[in-house]
PAMARTI-519850 format. One record per residue: residue in three letters; x, y, z of N, C-alpha, C in turn. Coordinates in steps of 0.05 Angstrom, whole numbers, plus 5000, padded with zeros to 4 digits. Atoms other than C-alpha are relative to their C-alpha. Layout:
// PAMARTI-519850
<site><residu>ALA</residu><n_px>X</n_px><n_py>Y</n_py><n_pz>Z</n_pz><ca_px>X</ca_px><ca_py>Y</ca_py><ca_pz>Z</ca_pz><c_px>X</c_px><c_py>Y</c_py><c_pz>Z</c_pz></site>
...
// end
This chain:
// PAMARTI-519850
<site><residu>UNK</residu><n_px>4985</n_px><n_py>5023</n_py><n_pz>5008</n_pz><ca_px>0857</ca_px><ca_py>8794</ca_py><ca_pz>1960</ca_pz><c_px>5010</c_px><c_py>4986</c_py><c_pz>5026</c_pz></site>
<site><residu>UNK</residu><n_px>4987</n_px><n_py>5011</n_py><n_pz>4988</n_pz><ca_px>0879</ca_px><ca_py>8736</ca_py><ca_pz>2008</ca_pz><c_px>5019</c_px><c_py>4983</c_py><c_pz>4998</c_pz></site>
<site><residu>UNK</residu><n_px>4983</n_px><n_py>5019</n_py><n_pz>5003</n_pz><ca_px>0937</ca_px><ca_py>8693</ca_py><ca_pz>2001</ca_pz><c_px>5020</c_px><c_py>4991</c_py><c_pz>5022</c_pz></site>
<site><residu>UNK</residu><n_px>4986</n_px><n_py>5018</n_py><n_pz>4988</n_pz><ca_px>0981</ca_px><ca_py>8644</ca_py><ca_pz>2034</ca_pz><c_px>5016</c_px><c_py>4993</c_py><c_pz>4993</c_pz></site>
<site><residu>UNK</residu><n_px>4972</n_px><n_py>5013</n_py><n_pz>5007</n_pz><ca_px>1049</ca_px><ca_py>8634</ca_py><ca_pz>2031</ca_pz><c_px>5022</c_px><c_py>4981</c_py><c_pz>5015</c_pz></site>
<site><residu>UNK</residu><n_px>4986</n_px><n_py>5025</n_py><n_pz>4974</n_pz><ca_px>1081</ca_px><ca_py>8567</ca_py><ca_pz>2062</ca_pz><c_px>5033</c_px><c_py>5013</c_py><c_pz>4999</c_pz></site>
<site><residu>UNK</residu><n_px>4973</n_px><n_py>5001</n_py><n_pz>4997</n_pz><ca_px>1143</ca_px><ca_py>8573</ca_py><ca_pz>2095</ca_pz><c_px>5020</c_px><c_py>4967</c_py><c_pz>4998</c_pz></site>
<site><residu>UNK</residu><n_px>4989</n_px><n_py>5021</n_py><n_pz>5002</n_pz><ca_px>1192</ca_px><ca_py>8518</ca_py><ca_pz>2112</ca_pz><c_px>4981</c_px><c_py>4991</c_py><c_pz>5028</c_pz></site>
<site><residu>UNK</residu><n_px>5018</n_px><n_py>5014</n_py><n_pz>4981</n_pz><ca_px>1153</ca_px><ca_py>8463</ca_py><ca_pz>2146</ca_pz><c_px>5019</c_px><c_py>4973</c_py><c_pz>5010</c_pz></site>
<site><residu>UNK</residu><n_px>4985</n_px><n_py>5027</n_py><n_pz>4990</n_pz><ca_px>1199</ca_px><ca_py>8412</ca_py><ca_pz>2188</ca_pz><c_px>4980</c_px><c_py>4979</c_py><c_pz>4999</c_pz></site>
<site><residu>UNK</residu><n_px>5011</n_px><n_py>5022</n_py><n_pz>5000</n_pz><ca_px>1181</ca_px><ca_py>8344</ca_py><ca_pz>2202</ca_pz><c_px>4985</c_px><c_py>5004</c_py><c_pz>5026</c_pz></site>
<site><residu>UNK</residu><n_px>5013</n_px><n_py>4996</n_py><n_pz>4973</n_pz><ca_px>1169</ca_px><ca_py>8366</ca_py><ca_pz>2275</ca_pz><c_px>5011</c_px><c_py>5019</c_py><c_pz>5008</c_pz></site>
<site><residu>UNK</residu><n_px>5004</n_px><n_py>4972</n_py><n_pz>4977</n_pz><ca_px>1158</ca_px><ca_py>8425</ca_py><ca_pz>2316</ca_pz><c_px>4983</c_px><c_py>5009</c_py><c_pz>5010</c_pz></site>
<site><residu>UNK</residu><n_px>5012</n_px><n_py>4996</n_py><n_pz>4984</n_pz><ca_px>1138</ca_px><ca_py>8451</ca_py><ca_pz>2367</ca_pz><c_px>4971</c_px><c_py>5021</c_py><c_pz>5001</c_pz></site>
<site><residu>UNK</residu><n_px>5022</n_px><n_py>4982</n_py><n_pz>5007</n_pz><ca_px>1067</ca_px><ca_py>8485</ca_py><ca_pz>2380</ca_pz><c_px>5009</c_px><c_py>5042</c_py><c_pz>4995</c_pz></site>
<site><residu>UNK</residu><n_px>4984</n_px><n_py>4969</n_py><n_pz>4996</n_pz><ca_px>1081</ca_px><ca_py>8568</ca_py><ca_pz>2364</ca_pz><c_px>5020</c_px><c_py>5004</c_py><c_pz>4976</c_pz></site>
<site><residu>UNK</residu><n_px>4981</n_px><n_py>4994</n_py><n_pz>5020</n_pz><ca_px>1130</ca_px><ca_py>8557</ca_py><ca_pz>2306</ca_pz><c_px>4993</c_px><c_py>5004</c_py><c_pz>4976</c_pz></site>
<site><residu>UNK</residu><n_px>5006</n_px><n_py>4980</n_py><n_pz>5017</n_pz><ca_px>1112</ca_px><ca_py>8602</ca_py><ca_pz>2242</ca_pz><c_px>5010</c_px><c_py>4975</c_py><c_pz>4979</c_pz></site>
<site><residu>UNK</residu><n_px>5004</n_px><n_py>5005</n_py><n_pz>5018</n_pz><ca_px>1100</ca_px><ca_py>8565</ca_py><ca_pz>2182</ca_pz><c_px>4989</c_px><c_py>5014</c_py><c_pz>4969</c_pz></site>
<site><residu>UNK</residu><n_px>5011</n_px><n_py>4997</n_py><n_pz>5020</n_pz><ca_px>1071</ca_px><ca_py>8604</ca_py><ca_pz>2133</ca_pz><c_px>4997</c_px><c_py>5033</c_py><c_pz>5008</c_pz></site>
<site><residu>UNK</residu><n_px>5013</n_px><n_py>4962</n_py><n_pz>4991</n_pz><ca_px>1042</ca_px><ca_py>8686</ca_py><ca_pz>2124</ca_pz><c_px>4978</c_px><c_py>4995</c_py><c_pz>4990</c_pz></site>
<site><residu>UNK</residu><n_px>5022</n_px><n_py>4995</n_py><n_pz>5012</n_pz><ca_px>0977</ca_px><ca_py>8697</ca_py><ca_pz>2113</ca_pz><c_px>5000</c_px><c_py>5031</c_py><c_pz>4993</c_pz></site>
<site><residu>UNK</residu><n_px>4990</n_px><n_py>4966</n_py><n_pz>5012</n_pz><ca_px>0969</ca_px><ca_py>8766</ca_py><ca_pz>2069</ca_pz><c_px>4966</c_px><c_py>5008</c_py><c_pz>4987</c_pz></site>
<site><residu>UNK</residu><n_px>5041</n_px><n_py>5003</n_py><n_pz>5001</n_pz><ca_px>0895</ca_px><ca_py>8797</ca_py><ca_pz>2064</ca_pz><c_px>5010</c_px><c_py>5040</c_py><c_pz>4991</c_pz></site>
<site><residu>UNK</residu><n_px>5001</n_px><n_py>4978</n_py><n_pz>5017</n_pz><ca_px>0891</ca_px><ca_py>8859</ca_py><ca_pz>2024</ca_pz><c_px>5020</c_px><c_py>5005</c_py><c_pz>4975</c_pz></site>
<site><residu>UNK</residu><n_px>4981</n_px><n_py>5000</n_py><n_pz>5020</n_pz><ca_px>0936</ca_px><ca_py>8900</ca_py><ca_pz>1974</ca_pz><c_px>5008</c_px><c_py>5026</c_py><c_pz>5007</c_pz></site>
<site><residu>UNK</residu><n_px>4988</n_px><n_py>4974</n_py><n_pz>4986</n_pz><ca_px>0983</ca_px><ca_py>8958</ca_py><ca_pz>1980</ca_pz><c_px>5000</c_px><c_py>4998</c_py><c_pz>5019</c_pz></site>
<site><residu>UNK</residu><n_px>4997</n_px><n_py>4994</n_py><n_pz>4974</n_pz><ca_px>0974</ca_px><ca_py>8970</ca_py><ca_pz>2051</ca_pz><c_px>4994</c_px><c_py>4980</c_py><c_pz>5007</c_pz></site>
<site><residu>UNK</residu><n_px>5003</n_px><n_py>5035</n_py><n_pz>4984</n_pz><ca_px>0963</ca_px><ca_py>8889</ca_py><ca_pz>2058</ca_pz><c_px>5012</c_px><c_py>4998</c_py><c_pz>5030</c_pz></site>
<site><residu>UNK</residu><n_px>4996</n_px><n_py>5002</n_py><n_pz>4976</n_pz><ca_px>0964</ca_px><ca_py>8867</ca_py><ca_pz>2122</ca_pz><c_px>5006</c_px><c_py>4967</c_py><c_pz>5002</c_pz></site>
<site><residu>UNK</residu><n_px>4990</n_px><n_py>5022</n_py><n_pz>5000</n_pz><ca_px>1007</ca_px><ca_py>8807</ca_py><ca_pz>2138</ca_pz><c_px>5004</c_px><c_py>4987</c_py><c_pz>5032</c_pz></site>
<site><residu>UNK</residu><n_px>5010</n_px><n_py>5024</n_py><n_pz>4970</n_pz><ca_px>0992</ca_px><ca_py>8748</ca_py><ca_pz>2199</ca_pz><c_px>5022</c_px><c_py>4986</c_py><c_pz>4994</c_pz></site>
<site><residu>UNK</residu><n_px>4987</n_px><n_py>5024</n_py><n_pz>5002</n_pz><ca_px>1045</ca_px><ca_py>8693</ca_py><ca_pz>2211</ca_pz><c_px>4979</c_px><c_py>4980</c_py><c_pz>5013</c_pz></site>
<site><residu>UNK</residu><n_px>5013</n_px><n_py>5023</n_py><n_pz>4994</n_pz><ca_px>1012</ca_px><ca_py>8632</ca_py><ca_pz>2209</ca_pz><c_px>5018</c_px><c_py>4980</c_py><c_pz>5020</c_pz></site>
<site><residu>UNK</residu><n_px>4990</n_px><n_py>5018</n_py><n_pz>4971</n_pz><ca_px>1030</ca_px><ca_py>8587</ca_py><ca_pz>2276</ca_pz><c_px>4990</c_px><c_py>4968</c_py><c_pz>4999</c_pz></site>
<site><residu>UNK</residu><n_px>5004</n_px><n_py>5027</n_py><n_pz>4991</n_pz><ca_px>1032</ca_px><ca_py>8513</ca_py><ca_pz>2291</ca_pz><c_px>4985</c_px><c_py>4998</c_py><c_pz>5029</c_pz></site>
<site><residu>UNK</residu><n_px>5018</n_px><n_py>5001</n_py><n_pz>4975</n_pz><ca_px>0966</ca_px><ca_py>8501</ca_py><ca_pz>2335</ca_pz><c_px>5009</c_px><c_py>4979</c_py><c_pz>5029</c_pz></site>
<site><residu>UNK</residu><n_px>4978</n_px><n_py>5023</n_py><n_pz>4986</n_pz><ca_px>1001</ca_px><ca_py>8437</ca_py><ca_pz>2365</ca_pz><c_px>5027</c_px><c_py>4993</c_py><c_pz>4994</c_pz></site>
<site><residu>UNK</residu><n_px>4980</n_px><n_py>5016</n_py><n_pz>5009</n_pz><ca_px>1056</ca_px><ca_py>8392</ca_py><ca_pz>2368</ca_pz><c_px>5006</c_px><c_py>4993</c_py><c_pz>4977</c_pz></site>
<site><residu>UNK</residu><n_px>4997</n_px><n_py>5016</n_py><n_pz>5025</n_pz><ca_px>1082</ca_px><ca_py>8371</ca_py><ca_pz>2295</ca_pz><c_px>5020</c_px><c_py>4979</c_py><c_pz>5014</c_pz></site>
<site><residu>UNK</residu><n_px>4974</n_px><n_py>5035</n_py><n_pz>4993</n_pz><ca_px>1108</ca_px><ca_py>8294</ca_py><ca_pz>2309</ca_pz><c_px>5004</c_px><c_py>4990</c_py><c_pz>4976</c_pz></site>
<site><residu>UNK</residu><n_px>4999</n_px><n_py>5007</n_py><n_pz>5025</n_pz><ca_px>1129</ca_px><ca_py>8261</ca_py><ca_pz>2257</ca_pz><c_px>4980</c_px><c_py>4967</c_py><c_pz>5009</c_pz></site>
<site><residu>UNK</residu><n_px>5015</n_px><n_py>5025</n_py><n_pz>4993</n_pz><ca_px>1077</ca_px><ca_py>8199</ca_py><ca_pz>2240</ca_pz><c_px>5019</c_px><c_py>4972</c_py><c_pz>5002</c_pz></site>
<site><residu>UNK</residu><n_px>4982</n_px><n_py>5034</n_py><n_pz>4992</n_pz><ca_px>1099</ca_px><ca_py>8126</ca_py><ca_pz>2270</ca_pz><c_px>5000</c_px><c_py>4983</c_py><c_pz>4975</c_pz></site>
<site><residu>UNK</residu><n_px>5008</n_px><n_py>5015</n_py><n_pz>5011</n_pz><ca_px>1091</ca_px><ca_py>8064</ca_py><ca_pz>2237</ca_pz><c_px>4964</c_px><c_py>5006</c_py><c_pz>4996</c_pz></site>
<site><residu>UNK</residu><n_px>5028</n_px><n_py>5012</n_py><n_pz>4993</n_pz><ca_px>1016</ca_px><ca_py>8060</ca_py><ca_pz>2261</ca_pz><c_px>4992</c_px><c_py>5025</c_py><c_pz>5008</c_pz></site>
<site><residu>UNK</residu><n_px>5010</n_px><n_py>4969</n_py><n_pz>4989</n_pz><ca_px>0994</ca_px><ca_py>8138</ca_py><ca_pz>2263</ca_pz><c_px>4963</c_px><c_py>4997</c_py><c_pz>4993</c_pz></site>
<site><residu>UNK</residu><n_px>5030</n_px><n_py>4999</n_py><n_pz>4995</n_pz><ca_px>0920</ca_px><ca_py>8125</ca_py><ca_pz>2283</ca_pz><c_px>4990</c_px><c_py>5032</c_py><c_pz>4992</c_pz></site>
<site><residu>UNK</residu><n_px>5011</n_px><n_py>4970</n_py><n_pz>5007</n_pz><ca_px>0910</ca_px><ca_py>8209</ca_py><ca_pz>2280</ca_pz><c_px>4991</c_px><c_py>5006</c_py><c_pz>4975</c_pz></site>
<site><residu>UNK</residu><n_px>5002</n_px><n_py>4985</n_py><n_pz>5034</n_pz><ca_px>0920</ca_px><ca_py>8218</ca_py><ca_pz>2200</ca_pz><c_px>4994</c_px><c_py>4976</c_py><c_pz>4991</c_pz></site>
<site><residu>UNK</residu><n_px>5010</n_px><n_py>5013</n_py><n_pz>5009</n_pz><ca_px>0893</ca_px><ca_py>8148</ca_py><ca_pz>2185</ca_pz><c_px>4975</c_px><c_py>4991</c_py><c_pz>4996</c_pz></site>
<site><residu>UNK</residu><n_px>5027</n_px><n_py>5018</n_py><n_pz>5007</n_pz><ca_px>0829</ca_px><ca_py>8105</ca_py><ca_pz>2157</ca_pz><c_px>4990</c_px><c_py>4992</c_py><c_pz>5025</c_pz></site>
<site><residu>UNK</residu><n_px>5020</n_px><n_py>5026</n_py><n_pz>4972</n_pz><ca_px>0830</ca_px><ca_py>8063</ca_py><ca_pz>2224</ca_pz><c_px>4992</c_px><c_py>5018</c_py><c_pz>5022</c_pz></site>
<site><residu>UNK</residu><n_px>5011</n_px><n_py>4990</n_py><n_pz>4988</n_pz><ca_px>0816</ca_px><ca_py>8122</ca_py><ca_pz>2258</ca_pz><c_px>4971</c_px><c_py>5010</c_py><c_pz>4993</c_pz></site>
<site><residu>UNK</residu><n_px>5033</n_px><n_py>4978</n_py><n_pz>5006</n_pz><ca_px>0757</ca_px><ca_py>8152</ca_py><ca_pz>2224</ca_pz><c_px>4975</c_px><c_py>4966</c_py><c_pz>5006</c_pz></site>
<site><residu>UNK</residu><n_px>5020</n_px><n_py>5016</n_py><n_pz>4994</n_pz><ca_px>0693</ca_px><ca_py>8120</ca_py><ca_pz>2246</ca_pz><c_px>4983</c_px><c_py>4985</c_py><c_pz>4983</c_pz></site>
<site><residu>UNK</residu><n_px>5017</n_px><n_py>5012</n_py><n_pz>5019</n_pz><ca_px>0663</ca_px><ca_py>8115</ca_py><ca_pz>2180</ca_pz><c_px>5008</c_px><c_py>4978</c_py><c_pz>4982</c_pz></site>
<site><residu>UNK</residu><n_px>4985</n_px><n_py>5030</n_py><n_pz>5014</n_pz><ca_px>0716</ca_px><ca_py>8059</ca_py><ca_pz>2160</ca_pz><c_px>4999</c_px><c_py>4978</c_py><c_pz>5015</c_pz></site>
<site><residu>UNK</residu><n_px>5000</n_px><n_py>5019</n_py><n_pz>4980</n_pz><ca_px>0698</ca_px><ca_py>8021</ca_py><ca_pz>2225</ca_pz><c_px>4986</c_px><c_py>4967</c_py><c_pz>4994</c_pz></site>
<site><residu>UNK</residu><n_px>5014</n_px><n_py>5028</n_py><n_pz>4998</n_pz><ca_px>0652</ca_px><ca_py>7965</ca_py><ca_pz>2188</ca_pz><c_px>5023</c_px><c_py>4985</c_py><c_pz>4978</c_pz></site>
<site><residu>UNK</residu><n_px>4976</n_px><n_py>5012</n_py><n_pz>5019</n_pz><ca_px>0716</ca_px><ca_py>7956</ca_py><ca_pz>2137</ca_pz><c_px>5015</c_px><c_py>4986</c_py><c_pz>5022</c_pz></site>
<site><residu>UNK</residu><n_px>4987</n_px><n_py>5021</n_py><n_pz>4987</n_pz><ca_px>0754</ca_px><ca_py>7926</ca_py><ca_pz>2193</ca_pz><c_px>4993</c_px><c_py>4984</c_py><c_pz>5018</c_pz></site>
<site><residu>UNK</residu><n_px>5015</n_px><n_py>5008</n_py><n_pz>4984</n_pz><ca_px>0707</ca_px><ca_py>7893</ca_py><ca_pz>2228</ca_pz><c_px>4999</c_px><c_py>4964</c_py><c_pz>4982</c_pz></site>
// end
């Protein structure tokens, strides 16, 4: 069995800060804290990263 249990997830924090457990077996399960790979920022107005106008395949929509 694997499961995932979210913790508390701020708006922002820093790379290294534990969000979540990952839990992979039963009885003698064996439990991971799941880590923030990067920076969490919170998005701007204009967050190119998690948007449309970034992905390439929307590029002839604003053209």
């Amino acid at each position: 069995m694997l499961s995932f249990a979210t913790g508390h997830v701020p708006h922002t924090a820093k790379a290294g800060t534990e969000v979540g457990t990952l839990t992979a077996g039963e009885g003698g399960a064996v439990k991971v804290p799941v880590t923030l790979q990067k920076d969490l920022t919170e998005p701007g107005l204009v967050d190119t990263s998690c948007s449309a106008s970034a992905d390439p395949r929307f590029a002839a929509a604003r053209r």
